[in-house]
C-alpha positions in Angstrom: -22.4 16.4 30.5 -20.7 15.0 33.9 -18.9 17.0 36.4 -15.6 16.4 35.5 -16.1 18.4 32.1 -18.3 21.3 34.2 -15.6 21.6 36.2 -13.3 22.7 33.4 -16.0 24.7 32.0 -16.3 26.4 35.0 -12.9 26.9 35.0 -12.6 28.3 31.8 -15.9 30.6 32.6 -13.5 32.5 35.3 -10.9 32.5 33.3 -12.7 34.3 30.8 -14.5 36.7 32.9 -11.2 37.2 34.4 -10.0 38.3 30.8 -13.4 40.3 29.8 -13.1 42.4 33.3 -9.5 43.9 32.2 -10.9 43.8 28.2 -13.9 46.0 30.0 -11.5 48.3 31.7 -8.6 49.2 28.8 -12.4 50.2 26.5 -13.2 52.5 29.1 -10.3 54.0 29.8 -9.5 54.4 26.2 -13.1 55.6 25.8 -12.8 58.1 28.6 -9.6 59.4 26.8 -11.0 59.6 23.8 -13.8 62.1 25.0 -11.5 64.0 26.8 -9.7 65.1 23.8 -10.4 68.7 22.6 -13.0 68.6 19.4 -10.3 69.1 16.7 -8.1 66.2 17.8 -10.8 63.9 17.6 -11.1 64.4 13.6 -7.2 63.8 13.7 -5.4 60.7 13.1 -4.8 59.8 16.7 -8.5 60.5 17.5 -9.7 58.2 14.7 -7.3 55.5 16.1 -8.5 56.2 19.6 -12.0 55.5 18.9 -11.3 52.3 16.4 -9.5 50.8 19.4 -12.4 51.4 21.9 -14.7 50.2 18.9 -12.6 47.1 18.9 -12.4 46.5 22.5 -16.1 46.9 23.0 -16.9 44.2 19.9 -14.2 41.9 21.7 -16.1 42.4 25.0 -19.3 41.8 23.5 -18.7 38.5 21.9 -17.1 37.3 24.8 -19.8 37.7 26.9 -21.6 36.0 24.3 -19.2 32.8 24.6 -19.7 33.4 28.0 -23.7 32.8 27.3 -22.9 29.8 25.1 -20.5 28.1 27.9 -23.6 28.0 30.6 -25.5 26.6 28.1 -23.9 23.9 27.6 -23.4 23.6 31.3 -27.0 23.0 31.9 -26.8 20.5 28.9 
């Protein structure tokens, strides 16, 4: 690979991390609300969607660190 093409993978690397960071933040906060719900809501409707969402958010974040993984990879290529 020749620096040209690292430079945009590098580019795309902090634009992703960039993306993961606020990804990282709206799970936790949406994690941290989740818990601080009394017991009873949590069973509810809203407390089931509350905890889908931070599901989602931390699958997202997960695979993007994993695209992150791939992307240095095949920077090193």
């Amino acid at each position: 690979m020749n620096d040209k093409r690292r430079v945009v993978i590098r580019k795309g690397l902090a634009l992703l991390s960039e993306a993961r960071e606020l990804l990282e933040q709206a799970r936790d906060e949406e994690q941290e609300a989740f818990e601080n719900i009394p017991e009873g809501l949590k069973e509810s409707e809203r407390g089931q969607r509350m905890e889908e969402a931070a599901d989602a958010l931390d699958n997202a974040v997960s695979s993007m660190e994993d695209i992150e993984s791939e992307l240095e990879q095949a920077m090193e290529s």
